[in-house]
C-alpha positions in Angstrom: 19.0 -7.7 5.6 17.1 -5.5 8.2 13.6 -5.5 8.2 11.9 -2.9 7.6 8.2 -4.1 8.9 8.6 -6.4 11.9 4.7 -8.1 13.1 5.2 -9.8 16.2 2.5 -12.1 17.6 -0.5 -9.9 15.9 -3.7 -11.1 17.2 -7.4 -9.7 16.8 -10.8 -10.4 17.4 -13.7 -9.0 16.8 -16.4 -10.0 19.2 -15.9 -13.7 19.5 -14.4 -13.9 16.2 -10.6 -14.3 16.2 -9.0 -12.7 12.8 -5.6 -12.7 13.5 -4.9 -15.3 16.0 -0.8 -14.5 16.4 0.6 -13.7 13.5 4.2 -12.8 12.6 5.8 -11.2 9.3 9.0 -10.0 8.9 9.5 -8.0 5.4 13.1 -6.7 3.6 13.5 -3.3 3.1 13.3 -3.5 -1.0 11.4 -6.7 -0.8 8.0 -7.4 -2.6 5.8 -9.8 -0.5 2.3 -11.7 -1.7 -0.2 -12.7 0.6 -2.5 -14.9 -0.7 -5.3 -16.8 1.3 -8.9 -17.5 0.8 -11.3 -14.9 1.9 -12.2 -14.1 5.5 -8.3 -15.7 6.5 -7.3 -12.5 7.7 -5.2 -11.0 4.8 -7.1 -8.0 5.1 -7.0 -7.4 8.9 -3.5 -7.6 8.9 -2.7 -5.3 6.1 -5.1 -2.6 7.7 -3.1 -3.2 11.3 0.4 -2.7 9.6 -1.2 0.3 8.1 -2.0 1.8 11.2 -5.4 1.6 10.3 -6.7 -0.8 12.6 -4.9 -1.7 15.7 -4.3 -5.2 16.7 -5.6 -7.0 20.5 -2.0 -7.7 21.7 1.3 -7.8 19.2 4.3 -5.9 18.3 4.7 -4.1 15.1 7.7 -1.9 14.2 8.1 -0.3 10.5 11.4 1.4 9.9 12.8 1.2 13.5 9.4 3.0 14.9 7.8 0.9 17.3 4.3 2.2 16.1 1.4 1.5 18.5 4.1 3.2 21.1 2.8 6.7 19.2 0.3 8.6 20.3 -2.8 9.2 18.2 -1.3 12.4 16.2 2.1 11.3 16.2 0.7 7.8 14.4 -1.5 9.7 12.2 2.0 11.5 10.9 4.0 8.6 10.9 1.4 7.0 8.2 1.3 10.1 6.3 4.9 9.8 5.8 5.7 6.5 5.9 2.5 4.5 4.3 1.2 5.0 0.9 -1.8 2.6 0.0 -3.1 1.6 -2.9 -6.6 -0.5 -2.7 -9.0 -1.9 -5.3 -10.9 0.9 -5.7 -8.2 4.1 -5.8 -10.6 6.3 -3.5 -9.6 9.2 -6.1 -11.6 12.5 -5.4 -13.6 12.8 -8.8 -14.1 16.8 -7.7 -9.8 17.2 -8.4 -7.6 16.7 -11.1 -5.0 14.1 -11.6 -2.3 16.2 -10.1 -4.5 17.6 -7.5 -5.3 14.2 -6.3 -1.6 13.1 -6.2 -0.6 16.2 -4.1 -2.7 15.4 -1.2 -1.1 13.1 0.7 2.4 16.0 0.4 0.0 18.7 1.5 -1.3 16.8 5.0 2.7 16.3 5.2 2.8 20.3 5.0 4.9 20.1 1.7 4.7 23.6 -0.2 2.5 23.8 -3.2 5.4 23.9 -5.3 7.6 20.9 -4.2 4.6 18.8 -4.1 2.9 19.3 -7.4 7.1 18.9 -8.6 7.5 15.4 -7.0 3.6 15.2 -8.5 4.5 15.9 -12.0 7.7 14.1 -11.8 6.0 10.2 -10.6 3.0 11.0 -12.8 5.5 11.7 -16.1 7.4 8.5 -15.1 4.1 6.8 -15.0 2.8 7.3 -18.3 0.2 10.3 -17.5 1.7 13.3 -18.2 -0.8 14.5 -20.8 -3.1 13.6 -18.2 -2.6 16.2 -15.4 -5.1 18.3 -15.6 -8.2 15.5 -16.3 -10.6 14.4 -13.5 -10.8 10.8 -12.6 -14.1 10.6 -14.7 -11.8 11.6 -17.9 -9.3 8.7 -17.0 -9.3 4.9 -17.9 -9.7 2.5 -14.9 -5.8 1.7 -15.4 -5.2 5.5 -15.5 -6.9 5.4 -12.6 -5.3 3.0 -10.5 -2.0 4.5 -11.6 -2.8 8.4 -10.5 -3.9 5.9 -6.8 -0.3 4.5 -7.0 1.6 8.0 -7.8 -1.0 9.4 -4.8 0.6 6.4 -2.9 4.3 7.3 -3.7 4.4 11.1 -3.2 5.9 11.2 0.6 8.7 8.6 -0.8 6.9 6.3 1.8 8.8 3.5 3.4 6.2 0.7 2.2 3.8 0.7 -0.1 0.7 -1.5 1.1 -1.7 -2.6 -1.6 -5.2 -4.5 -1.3 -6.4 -6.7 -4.2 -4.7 -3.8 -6.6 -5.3 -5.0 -10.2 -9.0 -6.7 -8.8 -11.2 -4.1 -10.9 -9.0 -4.1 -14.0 -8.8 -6.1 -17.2 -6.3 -8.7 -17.8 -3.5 -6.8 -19.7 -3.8 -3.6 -17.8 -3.4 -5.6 -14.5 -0.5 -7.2 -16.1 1.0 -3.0 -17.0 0.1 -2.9 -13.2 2.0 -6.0 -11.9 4.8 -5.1 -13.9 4.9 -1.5 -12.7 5.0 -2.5 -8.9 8.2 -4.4 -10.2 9.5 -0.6 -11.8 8.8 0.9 -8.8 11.1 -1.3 -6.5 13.8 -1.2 -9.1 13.7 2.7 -9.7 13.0 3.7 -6.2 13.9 0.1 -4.2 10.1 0.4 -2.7 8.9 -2.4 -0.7 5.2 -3.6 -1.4 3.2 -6.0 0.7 0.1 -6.8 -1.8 -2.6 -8.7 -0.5 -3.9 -10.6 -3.9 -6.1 -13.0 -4.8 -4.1 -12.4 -8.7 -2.2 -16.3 -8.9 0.1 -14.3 -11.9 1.0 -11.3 -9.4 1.3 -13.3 -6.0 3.8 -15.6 -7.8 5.7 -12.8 -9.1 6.5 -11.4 -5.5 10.1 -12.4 -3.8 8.1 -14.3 -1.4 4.4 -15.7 -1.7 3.0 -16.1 1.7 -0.2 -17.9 2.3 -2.8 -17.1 5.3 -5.5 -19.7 6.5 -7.7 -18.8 9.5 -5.8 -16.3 11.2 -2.5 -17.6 11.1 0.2 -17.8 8.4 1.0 -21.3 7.3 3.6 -20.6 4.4 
């Protein structure tokens, strides 16, 4: 199956400290991938440079046939926009906007109209459980509600991967569990590939593939 993230030989330091000391990862378009680790292995680092966030020492990375760090600044800044959606512990929701406002911004940096984006909006917030909550502020929402506005905000450019960072790690036990099950949904309805960076034993081992980091380097 082509991939559709290819990490070749990622390696990063900062300072004197190595973080990423060569790593490669290779992910299925469709596929949902764990990366587990203690913390300060790099699970972080590397989920930040396949973001685009970050940008590795030396390394090759190529996410859907886009050699990335090729782009220039702009072009990489469009290329997330489109092709990225995160979703990280804490959702990073604007408490000043509503539900459906929050949702629409990624589709408005994409220069989506007003009307197509707050459709596709309404549309991933109805299939996640919120429509009576369009119009409430994230200080009117539950932390699960939350976290699921962050992961609609996260789908609304039908990006090509979905990265997430310790998702379900400021949620209780049953609604990381609606969570967990919901990333599941999401690649079933809408074959979405996930990389989730976890320290979660129930949602790592759910994943297609568990992958484990230690000091820089994957060793599983």
């Amino acid at each position: 199956m082509e991939p559709i993230i290819e990490a070749t030989n990622m390696v990063k330091a900062y300072g004197a400290l190595k973080v990423l000391k060569g790593v490669d990862l290779s992910v299925a378009r469709g596929e949902v991938v764990s990366i587990v680790g203690a913390s300060g292995a790099g699970k972080t680092t590397l989920l930040q440079i396949i973001g685009t966030l970050d940008k590795p020492d030396s390394g090759k990375l190529v996410i859907n046939n886009n050699d990335v760090f090729s782009l220039g600044d702009k072009k990489l800044s469009a290329f997330r926009n489109k092709n990225i959606g995160f979703v990280f512990q804490f959702h990073h929701l604007l408490p000043e906007f509503t539900a459906l406002e929050n949702v629409c911004i990624p589709a408005f940096i994409a220069k989506t109209s007003k009307a197509e984006a707050e459709k596709r909006a309404k549309e991933l917030l109805g299939f996640l459980g919120l429509s009576s909550r369009l119009e409430h502020k994230p200080s009117e929402l539950s932390g699960g509600e939350q976290q699921r506005v962050a992961v609609a905000r996260a789908l609304v450019n039908n990006p090509a991967v979905i990265l997430a960072d310790e998702p379900s790690g400021n949620l209780d036990s049953n609604t990381a569990k609606d969570l967990h099950n919901l990333f599941f949904t999401l690649r079933k309805e809408f074959n979405q590939t996930f990389v989730i960076v976890t320290h979660n034993e129930e949602l790592a081992n759910m994943a297609d593939r568990k992958l484990v980091m230690r000091d820089g380097l994957m060793v599983l």
